[in-house]
MARLUMPA-336585 format. One record per residue (C-alpha): x, y, z. Coordinates in pm, whole numbers, padded with zeros to 5 digits, always signed. Each point is the difference from the previous one (the first is absolute). Layout:
<rs>
XYZ;...
</rs>
This chain:
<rs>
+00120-11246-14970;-00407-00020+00097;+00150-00117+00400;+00227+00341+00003;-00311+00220-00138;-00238-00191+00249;+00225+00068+00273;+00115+00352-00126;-00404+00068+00020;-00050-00157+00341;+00262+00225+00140;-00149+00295-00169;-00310-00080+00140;+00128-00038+00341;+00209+00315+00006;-00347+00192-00104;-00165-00160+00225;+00248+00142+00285;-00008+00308-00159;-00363+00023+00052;-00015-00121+00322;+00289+00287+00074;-00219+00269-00160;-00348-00068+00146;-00119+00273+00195;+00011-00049+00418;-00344-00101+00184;-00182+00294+00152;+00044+00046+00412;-00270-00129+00224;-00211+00323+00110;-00011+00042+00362;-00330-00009+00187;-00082+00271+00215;-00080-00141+00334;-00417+00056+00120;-00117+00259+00188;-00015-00041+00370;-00260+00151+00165;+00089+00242+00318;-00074-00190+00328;-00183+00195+00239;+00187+00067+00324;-00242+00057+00309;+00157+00342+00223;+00068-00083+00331;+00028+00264+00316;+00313+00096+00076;+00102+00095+00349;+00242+00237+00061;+00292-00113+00254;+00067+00245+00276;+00371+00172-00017;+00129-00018+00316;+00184+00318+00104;+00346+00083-00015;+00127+00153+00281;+00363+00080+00045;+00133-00016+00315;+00323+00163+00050;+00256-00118+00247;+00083+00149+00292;+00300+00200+00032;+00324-00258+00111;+00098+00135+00370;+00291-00132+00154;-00127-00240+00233;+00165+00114+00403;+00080-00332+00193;-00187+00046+00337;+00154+00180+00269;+00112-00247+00287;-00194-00042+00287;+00101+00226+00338;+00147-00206+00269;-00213-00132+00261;+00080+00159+00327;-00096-00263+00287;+00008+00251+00297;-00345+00177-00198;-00081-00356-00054;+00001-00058+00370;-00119+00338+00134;-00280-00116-00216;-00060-00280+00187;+00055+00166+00324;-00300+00212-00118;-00249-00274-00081;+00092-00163+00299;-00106+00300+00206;-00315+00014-00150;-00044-00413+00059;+00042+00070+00339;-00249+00263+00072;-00247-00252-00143;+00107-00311+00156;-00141-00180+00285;+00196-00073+00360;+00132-00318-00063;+00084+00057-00409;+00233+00287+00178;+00155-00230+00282;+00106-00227-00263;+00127+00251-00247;+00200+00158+00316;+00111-00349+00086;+00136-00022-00364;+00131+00300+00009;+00216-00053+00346;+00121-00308-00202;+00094+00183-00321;+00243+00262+00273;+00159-00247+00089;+00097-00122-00319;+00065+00277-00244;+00023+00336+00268;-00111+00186-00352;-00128+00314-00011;-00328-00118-00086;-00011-00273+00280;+00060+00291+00225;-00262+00246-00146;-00254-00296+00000;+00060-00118+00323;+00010+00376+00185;-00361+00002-00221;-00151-00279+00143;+00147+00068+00342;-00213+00337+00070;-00322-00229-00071;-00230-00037+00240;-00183-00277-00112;+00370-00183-00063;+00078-00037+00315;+00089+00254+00299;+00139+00336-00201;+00382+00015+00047;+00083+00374-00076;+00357+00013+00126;+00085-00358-00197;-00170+00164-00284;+00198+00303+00015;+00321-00178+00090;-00005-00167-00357;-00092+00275-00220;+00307+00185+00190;+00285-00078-00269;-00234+00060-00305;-00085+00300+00066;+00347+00164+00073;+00136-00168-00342;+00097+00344-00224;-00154-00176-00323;-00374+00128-00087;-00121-00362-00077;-00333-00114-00016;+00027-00215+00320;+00168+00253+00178;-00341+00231-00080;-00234-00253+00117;+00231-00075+00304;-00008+00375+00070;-00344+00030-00062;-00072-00286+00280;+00259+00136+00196;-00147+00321+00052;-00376-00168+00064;+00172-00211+00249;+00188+00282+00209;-00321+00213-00014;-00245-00267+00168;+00256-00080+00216;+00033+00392+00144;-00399+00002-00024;-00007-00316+00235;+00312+00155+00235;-00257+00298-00004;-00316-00209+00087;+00223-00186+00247;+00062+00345+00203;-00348+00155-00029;-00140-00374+00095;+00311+00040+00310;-00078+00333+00119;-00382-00062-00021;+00065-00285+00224;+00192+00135+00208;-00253+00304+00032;-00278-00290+00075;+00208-00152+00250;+00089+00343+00195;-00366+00029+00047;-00087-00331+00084;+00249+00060+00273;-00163+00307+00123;-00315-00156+00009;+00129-00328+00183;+00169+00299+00262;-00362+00211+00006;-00131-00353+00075;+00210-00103+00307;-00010+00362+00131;-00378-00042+00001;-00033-00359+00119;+00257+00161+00286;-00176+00274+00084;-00353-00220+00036;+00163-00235+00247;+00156+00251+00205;-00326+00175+00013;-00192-00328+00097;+00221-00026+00293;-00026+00308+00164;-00387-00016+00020;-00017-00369+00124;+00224+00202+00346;-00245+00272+00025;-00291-00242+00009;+00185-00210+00280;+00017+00319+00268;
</rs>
């Protein structure tokens, strides 16, 4: 009986002592501490330069053109190519010394007998009314610038060939001109060369038969 009222009195004891454990009041929160002041730190001001905008400028494209393809080169037309050549020629020669011209009318002879082109034959006719070439050979000369110019075309040989042509004829009726006035001067010069050769005897007669007579006259 005293071991069931012992025990009956521990377990009341332990269930009020739960009971007060269950019914004591919670522990007050922990405060919170404000953090300390921190003092402003004192920032130095340092210059500030400004950065230079570049400019905008807009440029607008030019307006698209269709782009022509080049317009073909004109053909090259070798007889102006070689009345060129004719033409520096002539002025080469005017310049040129006696023997530069004997050779270039040596080549020249060669290159007619070769290609018998129309600018062989102008050339060579050129050359051939040189003096300093060589004796001038008007009629050769004329002779080979014969077929160019009766040719119907209007081509730039046949103008220099006509050109010559016409140079060549005219010296050659000046000289046929000189010739005759040179002729008939000479033949004037000789008619009175004759009369004075005749006046001459007639005297040198008349003064011997004179001489004769007196050397008679003297004898009686």
């Amino acid at each position: 009986m005293i071991r069931r009222r012992v025990c009956r009195a521990g377990g009341l004891a332990g269930l009020a002592l739960l009971t007060a454990c269950a019914a004591a009041p919670p522990a007050p929160a922990p405060q919170a501490v404000a953090p300390a002041p921190v003092a402003p730190v004192a920032h130095e001001s340092l210059p500030v330069t400004p950065v230079p905008v570049p400019e905008v400028v807009i440029v607008q494209a030019p307006p698209q053109t269709s782009v022509q393809a080049p317009a073909p080169a004109p053909p090259v037309n070798e007889e102006e190519e070689q009345a060129l050549a004719l033409l520096v020629d002539l002025q080469r020669y005017s310049v040129e010394s006696g023997d530069d011209l004997k050779r270039d009318l040596a080549a020249a002879n060669l290159a007619m007998t070769r290609t018998k082109s129309d600018a062989s034959r102008i050339r060579l006719a050129m050359l051939l009314t040189l003096a300093s070439a060589g004796p001038p050979d008007d009629a050769r000369a004329i002779s080979l610038l014969d077929p160019l110019v009766g040719k119907s075309n209007a081509s730039p040989l046949k103008q220099i060939a006509t050109v010559l042509y016409a140079q060549i004829v005219e010296r050659t009726r000046s000289v046929k001109e000189e010739q005759k006035k040179t002729a008939a001067a000479q033949e004037k010069l000789d008619a009175l060369r004759a009369v004075e050769r005749s006046l001459l005897l007639e005297r040198s007669r008349n003064a011997g038969g004179g001489g004769a007579g007196g050397g008679g006259g003297t004898g009686r």
